[in-house]
N, C-alpha and C positions, 0 to 999 in steps of 0.2 A: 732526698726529695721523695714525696707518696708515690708510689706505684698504681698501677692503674687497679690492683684490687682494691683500692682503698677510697677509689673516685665515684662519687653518689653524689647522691639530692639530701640537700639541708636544708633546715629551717632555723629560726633565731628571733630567740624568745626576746623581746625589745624592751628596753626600761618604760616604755607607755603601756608596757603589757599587751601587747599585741605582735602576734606569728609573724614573719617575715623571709618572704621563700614561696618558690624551693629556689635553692641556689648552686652553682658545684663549687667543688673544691679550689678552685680557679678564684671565683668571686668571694666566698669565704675565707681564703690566705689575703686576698686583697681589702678584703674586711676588716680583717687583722691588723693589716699595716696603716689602715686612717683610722684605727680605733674606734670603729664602730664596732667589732665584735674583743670584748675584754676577758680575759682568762676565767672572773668568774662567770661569762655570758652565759644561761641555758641554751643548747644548740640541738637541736634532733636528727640524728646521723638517721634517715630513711630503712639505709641497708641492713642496721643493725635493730631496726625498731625500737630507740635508747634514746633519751633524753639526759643527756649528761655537761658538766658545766666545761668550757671549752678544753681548758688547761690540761682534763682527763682525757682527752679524745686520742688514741693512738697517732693519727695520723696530723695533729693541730700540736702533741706537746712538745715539738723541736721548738714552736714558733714563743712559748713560751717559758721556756728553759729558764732556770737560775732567775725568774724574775719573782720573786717573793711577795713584793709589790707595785703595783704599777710604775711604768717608767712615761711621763712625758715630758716628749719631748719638741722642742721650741720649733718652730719654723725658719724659714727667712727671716732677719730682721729683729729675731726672740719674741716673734707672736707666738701663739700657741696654734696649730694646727687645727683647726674648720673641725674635724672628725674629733676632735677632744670632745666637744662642746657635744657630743651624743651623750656623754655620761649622766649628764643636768638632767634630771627628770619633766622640766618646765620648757626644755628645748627640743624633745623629745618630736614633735610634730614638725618643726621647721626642715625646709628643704634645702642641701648642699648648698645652692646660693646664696640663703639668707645666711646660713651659717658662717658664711666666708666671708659674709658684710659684715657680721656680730663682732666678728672677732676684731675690729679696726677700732672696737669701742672698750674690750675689756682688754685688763692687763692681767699676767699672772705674777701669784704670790705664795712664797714658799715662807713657811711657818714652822719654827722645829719645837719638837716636843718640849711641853709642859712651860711654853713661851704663850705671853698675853699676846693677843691682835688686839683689844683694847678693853675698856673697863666702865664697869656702872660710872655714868656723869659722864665721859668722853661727847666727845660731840660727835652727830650723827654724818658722815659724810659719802656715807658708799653701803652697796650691799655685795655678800660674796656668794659664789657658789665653788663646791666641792667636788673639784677632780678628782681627788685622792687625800688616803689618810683618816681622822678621826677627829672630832673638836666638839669643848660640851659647852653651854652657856649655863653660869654659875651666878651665884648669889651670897656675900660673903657676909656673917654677920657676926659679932665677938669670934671670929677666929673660927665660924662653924659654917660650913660651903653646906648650899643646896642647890644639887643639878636641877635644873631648868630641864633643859636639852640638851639630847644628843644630835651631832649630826656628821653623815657617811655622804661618800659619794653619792653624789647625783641630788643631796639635798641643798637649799640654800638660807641665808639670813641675813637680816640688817636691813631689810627692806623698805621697811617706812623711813628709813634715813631719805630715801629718793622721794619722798613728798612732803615730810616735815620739817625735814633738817634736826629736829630733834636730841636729843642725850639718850646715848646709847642707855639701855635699862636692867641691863647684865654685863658684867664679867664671859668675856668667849675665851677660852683657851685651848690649846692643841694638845690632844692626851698623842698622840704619837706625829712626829715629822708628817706633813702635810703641804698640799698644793689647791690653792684656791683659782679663783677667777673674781677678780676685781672689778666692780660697774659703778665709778664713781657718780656722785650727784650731777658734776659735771658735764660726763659722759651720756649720764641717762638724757639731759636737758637737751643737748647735740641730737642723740637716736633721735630723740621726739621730731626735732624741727627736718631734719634733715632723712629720717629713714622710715616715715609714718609707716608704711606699709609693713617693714618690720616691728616697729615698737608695739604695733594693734598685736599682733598675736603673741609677742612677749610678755605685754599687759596681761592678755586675757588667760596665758597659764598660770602667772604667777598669782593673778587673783582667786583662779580656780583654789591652786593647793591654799591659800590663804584662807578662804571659806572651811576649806578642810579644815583648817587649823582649830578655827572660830568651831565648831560644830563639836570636834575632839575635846574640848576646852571647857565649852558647854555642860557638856557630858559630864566630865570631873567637874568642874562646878556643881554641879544636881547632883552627885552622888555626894561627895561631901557636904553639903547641905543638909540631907538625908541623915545620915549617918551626925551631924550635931544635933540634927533635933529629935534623933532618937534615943542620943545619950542624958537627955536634958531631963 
């Protein structure tokens, strides 16, 4: 266990990008344990005037010993634990309550390396988000793949599946053993009726990075544009 030279004021650098703290040691091990602070977390130990990611921290690397990669794990009942659902970048704002109502909606899913979740034409029926792991969205054509995307923890995809129903319009596959979070069409149609007050600010993140998306997109669009009609 830390000693008391070891007990200070921290802070914790948040996947919405924003400082959280100060906090002690106390609240920071229990941080730990609901998975709101993750090995690779930036955390700023006060004492030491040091910004370092948690796993490094003398007095935090027992809590993450021999864990290479994240480990979660299930709750009561194999839901996934309220405090997983920090990783999500789009859930980032929701408060411990909402989080603990979300979870009654998704299920989790484990994906092992260089295995499909599904395929260009598949039908659209859920979107996922990433707890852990790596997964790209491909495009196969005479035997010759072109990444789409990548996507890491705390990113999500398959989204328009919950308003179009749709055919999926890549290839997703897992480059390494991975753990998702499942929000089927379903599910989403339930949140709506029955958790408005949750579903309004789940909407309004996943629209945000969506605009993101469209703007990034954009962008390479006009540049290669440029670049044809300057080879012409």
């Amino acid at each position: 266990m830390p000693n008391e030279a070891t007990v200070g004021t921290y802070y914790i650098w948040g996947i919405d990008q924003a400082a959280y703290g100060p906090v002690n040691l106390a609240t920071l091990l229990e941080w730990i344990q609901d998975e709101r602070v993750l090995a690779e977390t930036w955390v700023y130990a006060q004492r030491e005037n040091l910004w370092q990611h948690a796993k490094h921290m003398v007095e935090l690397r027992e809590q993450f010993a021999g864990a290479a990669a994240p480990v979660i794990e299930p709750a009561a009942g194999g839901k996934i634990k309220p405090g997983s659902l920090r990783r999500i970048k789009i859930l980032a704002d929701l408060s411990d309550m909402q989080l603990a109502h979300l979870v009654e909606f998704v299920e989790p899913v484990n994906i092992l390396r260089l295995k499909v979740l599904f395929q260009q034409g598949d039908p659209g029926d859920a979107m996922y988000m990433v707890l852990g792991g790596e997964l790209r969205a491909r495009l196969v054509n005479d035997g010759k793949e072109t990444i789409l995307a990548t996507f890491t923890p705390g990113d999500f995809f398959g989204d328009m599946a919950l308003f179009d129903h749709g055919t999926r319009s890549a290839d997703l596959v897992a480059n390494v053993d991975s753990m998702l979070l499942k929000l089927s069409a379903a599910s989403f149609e339930r949140l709506v009726k029955e958790a408005p007050a949750l579903a309004t600010p789940f909407l309004q993140a996943a629209a945000r990075t969506l605009a993101a998306r469209i703007r990034v997109d954009n962008k390479r669009l006009a540049r290669l544009t440029e670049q044809f009609s300057a080879s012409r």
